[in-house]
N, C-alpha and C positions, 0 to 999 in steps of 0.2 A: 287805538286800543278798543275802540267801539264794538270790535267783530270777536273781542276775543272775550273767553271767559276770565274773568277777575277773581284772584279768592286775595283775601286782606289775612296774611300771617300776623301773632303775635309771638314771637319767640322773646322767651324773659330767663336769661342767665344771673346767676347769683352776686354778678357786678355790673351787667349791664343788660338792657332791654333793647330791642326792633321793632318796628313794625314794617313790613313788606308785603308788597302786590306780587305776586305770583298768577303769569298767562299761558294759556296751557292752546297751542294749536296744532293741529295737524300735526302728534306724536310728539310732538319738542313742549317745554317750558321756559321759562323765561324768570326771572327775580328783578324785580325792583327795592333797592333798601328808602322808604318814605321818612322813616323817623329813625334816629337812635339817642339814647338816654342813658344815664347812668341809675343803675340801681344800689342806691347806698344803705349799706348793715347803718344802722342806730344804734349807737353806743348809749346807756342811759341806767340810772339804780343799778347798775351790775348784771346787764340784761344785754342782751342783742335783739334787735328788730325790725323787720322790714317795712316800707312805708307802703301799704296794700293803697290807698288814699292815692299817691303819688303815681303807683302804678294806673290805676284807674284813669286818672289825670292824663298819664301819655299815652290812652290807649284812645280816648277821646279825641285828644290832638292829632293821632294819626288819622283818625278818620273823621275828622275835618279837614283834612287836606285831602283826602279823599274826594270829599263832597265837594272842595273848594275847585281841584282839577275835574270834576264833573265825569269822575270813571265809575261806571257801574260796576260797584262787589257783588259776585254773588254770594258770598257766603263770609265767614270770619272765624275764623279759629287761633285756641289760644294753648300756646306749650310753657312751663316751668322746667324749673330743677323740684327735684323729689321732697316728701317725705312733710313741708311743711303746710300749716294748715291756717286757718281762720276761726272764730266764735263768732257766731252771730247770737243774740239776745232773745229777749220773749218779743220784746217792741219789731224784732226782725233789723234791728242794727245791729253793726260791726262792734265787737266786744273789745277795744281796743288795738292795737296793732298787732299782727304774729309774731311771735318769737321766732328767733332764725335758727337755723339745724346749729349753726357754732356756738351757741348760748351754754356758756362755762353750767350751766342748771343740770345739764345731757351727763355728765363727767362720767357720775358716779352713781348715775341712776339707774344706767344696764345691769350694775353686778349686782345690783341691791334688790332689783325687781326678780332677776331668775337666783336669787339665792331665799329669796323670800316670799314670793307669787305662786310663779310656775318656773320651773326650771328648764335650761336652755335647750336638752334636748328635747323636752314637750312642746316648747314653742316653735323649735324648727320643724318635729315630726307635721304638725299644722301649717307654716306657714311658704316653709324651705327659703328663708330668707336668710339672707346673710346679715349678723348680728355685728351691726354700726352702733357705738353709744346715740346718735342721735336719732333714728329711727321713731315714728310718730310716735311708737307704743311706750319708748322708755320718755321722747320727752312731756308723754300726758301723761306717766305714769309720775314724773319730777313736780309735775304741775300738782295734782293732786298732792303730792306729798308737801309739799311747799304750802296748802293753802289757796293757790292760786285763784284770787275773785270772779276773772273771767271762766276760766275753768267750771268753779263754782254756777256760776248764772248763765252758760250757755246750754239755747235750747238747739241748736244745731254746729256741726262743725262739717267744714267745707275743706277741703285743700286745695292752695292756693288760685289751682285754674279754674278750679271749679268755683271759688264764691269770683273771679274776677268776669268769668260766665255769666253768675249769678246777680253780681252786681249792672252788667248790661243787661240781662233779660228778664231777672225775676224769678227764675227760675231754677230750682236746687237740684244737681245731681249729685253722685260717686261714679267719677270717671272709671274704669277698669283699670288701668295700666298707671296712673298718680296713686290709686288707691293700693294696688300693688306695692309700693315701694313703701309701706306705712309698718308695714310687720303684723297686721290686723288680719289681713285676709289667707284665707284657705284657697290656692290655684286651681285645688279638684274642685270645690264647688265653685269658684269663682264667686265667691260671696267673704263678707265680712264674716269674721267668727265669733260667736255668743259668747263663749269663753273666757277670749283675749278680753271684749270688750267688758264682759262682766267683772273681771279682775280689776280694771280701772273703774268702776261705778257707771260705766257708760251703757246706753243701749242701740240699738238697729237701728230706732227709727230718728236718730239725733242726726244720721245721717242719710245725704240725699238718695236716690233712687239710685241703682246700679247699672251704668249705659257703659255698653263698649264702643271702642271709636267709632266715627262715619255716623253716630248717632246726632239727627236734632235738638238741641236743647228748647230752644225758642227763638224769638225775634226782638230787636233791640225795643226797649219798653217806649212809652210816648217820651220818657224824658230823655231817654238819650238819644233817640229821634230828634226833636226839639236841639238837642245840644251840637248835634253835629251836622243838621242837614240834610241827615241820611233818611231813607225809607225804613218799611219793616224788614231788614236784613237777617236774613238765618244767623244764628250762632250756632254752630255742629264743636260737638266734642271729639276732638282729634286722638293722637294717644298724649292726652294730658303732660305725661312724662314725658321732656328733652329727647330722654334717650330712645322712648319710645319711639317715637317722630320719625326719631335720625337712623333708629334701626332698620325702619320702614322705608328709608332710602335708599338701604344698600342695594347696588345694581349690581345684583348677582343674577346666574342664569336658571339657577337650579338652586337645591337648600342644602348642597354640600358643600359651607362653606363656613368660617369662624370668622368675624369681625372683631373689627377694634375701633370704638368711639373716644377719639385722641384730644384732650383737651388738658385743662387744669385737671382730672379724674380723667386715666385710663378706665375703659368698661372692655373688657374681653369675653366675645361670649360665642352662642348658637342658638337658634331659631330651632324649637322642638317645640311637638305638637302637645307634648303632656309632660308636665313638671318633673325634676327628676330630684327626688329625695330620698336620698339612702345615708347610711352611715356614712360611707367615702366623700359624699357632696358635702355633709356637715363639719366629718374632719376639717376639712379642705378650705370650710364657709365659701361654700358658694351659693348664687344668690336663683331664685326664680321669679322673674315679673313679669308683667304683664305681659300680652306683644297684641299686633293687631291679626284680624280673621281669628283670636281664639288659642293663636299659638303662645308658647311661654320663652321670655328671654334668657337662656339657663347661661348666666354670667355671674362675672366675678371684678370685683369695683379693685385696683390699682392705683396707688399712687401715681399720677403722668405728670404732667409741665408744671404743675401746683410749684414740685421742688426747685424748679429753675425759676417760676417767674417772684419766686420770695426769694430767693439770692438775687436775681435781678434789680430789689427793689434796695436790698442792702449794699451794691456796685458802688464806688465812687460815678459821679457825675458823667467823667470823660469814657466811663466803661457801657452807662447806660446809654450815651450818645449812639452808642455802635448799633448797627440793624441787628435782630436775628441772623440775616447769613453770615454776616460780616465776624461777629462773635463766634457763631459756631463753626463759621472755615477757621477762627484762628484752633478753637480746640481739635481739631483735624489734627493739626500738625503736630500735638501732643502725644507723648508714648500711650498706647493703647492698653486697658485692665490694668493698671499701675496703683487705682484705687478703685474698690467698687464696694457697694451698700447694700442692704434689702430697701428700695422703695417705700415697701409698706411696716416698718419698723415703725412701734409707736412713736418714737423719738421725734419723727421728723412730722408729724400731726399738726402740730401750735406751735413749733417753738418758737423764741426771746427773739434765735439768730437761728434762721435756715444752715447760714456760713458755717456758724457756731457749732452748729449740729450734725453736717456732715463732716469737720476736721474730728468733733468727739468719736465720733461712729470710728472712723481710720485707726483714732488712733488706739480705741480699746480693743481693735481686732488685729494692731501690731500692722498697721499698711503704710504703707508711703501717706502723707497727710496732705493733700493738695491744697497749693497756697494761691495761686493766681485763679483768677476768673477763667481761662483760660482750661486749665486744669480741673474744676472745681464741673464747669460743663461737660468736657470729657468722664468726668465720673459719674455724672448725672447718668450722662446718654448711653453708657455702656451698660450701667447699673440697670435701667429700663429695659433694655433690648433683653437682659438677658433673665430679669422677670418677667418679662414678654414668652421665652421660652418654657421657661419652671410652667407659668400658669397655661402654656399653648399643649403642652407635654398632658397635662391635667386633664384642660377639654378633652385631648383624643379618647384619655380613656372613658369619656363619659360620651363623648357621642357614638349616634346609630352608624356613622357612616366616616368615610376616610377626609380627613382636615388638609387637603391640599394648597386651599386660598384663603390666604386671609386679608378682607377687606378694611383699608382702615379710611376712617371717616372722621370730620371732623376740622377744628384747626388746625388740628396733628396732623391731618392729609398732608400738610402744603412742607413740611419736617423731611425735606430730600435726607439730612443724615440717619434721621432717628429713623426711618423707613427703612433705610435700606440695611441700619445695623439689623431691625428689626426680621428682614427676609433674612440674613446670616444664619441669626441669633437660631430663628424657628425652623430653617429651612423649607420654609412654603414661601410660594409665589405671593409676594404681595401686591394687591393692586389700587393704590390712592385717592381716593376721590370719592364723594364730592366734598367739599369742606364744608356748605351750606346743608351739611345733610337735614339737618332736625328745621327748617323752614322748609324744605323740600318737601320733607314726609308732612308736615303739617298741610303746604298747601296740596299734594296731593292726594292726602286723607276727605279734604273735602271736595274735591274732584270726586272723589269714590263715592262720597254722599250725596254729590249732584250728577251721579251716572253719569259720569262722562268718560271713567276707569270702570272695569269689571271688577281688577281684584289686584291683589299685590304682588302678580307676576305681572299682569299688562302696567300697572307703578312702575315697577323695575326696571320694564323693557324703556318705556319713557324716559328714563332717568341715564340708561344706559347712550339714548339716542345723542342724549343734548347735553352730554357734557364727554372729557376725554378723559383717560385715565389713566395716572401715569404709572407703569407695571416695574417690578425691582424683581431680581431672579436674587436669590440665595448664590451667593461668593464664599471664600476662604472656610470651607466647616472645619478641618482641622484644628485650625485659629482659635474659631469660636467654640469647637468643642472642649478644646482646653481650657480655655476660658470661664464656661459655664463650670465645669469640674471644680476652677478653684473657685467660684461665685457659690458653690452649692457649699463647699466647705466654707467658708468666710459667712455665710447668713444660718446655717444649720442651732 
């Protein structure tokens, strides 16, 4: 590994964490996974929380084995899930632990801020964000309303990649594309808004400098030097956001194309050079963030596998033994559209019982009420595919250009059924891969910051080089265009 460049990924999902080396030669890449960890929600006072502490802890540990295998990093970059932040103090300490985006505090604090603040379409004409109860705005805006101490006594707020940045180098930014997803920022100026912020009591300078990705933060400080062995290693700000990351990996050849970031959260979107905020984008909620080179990610968030893998967890024992394909080859053989759902129905957000919640949904809309596992996945997967359509239907009218491919990325890449109902459902070409997207984009974000990539078309071509992709053509539309018919009457 001596001859090759090293970048040290830190990708951190809302249940679990990585760290991986990422080699980059002669036009190919390469992943190595070093560490993996669970990231556990803290249940605590009636609060959700994540343990920023713990995180720091495995982010160290990964690179002391780094140090311990004697592989020179050049760089290190770190990606989240959105939207959540940190306080730091006067003393320049951690104000407590972050509250997580699911904290019951979020509920009721969206309708209460645009019924009583600024009202919803003032705040999308500013920000073209798509309005989530948890979003940073409403849950500092619950904070403040609550009293909240930390709230109270902090002199800076960071989001999440950014103080875990900050805690290895010292050094405070505002990522672009993390900062995005907060509901704070204006996408034409690309800056935080005076506004939004003043409505909360807050101001500009609480928070850190505004870097778009490929930017340097700093170098690992003496102490974390000292802790793990390592030298002065750059820390580059990647696109802070997951989705950003994994956007940035899609191997496409040209920018006419829609993707799908398939995981626990469908993200359905396109890559446009300037934000797109009209009436029809708001009807609609859809969302505008960050992207890298400047671009905007104009998508739209979906309920995806969240619904299966919370009836997964409800399965009797001998149901959870079965693998993914094994489960879903039995729902194969199940009668087709026999029951199907709106995805994004508030219903199915938090509930008691996923199970619970999809047989109520059947049965107040008069559908067959699927009783077996078996069945229960079958509605999932059909239910998806053909939200996949409704919202694919959407983008075309909003993009500059004709949606022929739609790439999907992600865990969901490796989903042979849900892929291929999904080309049916849309009738575009879909093409699979990579599932490591959002470690990809991150370690070749810092490729681009250590000139060793030009720009986000030579990324792509790289990414196209070194992995394969497995292509599903659109089958039965007939089928599925009837299907959709009664899906559109059944969620209406």
């Amino acid at each position: 590994m001596e001859n090759k460049n090293c970048f040290f990924a830190v990708d951190l999902g809302a249940t679990s964490g990585r760290t991986i080396i990422g080699t980059i030669t002669d036009g190919h890449f390469e992943l190595e996974e070093v560490t993996r960890f669970p990231n556990n929600l803290i249940e605590q006072g009636g609060h959700y929380y994540w343990d920023i502490y713990a995180l720091y802890f495995e982010i160290i540990r990964g690179l002391k084995e780094v140090a311990h295998r004697a592989i020179e990093i050049t760089s290190i970059g770190i990606d989240t899930w959105g939207v959540d932040f940190v306080f730091v103090g006067e003393d320049n300490a951690i104000l407590r632990n972050p509250r997580a985006y699911r904290d019951p505090i979020t509920f009721d604090a969206m309708d209460d801020y645009l019924k009583h603040v600024i009202s919803k379409k003032e705040v999308y004409d500013v920000t073209g964000i798509q309005f989530m109860n948890f979003n940073s705005i409403f849950q500092l805006y619950a904070m403040k309303r609550e009293g909240n101490s930390a709230f109270k006594a902090a002199k800076k707020i960071l989001f999440v990649p950014d103080a875990l940045s900050w805690m290895l180098t010292g050094n405070e930014v505002c990522e672009y594309t993390i900062a995005s997803t907060s509901q704070l920022l204006d996408p034409r100026t690309k800056q935080l808004d005076e506004r939004l912020l003043q409505s909360l009591g807050l101001t500009r300078s609480m928070f850190g400098k505004m870097v778009q990705p490929g930017t340097m933060i700093g170098v690992l400080t003496d102490e974390v030097q000292r802790l793990t062995g390592l030298g002065p290693v750059p820390v580059i700000a990647v696109a802070g956001h997951d989705t950003g990351s994994a956007v940035a990996a899609v191997p496409a050849k040209d920018e006419k194309f829609a993707y799908l970031s398939s995981g626990t959260w469908s993200l359905m979107g396109i890559e446009t050079n300037d934000a797109i905020i009209n009436d029809l984008s708001y009807e609609r909620n859809f969302t505008n963030e960050g992207g890298i080179e400047g671009t905007t990610r104009f998508l739209k968030n979906i309920c995806g596998m969240w619904l299966y893998e919370r009836c997964r967890l409800e399965w009797p024992e001998e149901v959870r033994k079965l693998s993914h394909p094994e489960l879903q080859g039995q729902a194969m053989s199940v009668e087709p559209f026999r029951s199907l759902i709106n995805p994004d129905d508030p219903m199915f957000a938090a509930p008691a019982s996923m199970i619970g919640a999809i047989k109520k949904y059947c049965r107040d809309t008069n559908q067959y009420v699927p009783e077996t596992p078996a069945e229960i996945c079958r509605c999932i997967f059909d239910s998806l595919a053909l939200r996949y359509r409704q919202v694919f239907q959407w983008m075309q009218e909003f993009a500059p250009f004709r949606l022929d491919v739609l790439h999907i990325i992600g865990g969901g890449s490796l989903n042979k059924y849900l892929n291929q109902f999904t080309a049916n459902s849309t009738g575009a070409t879909v093409l699979a891969g990579p599932q490591e997207g959002t470690a990809i984009g991150n370690i070749l974000l810092q490729a681009k910051a250590a000139r060793l990539v030009k720009d986000i078309w030579e990324m792509r071509a790289i990414i196209a080089n070194s992995i394969e992709l497995v292509k599903y053509e659109p089958q039965d539309k007939a089928v599925w265009d009837a299907a959709f018919e009664r899906y559109l009457s059944i969620v209406k």
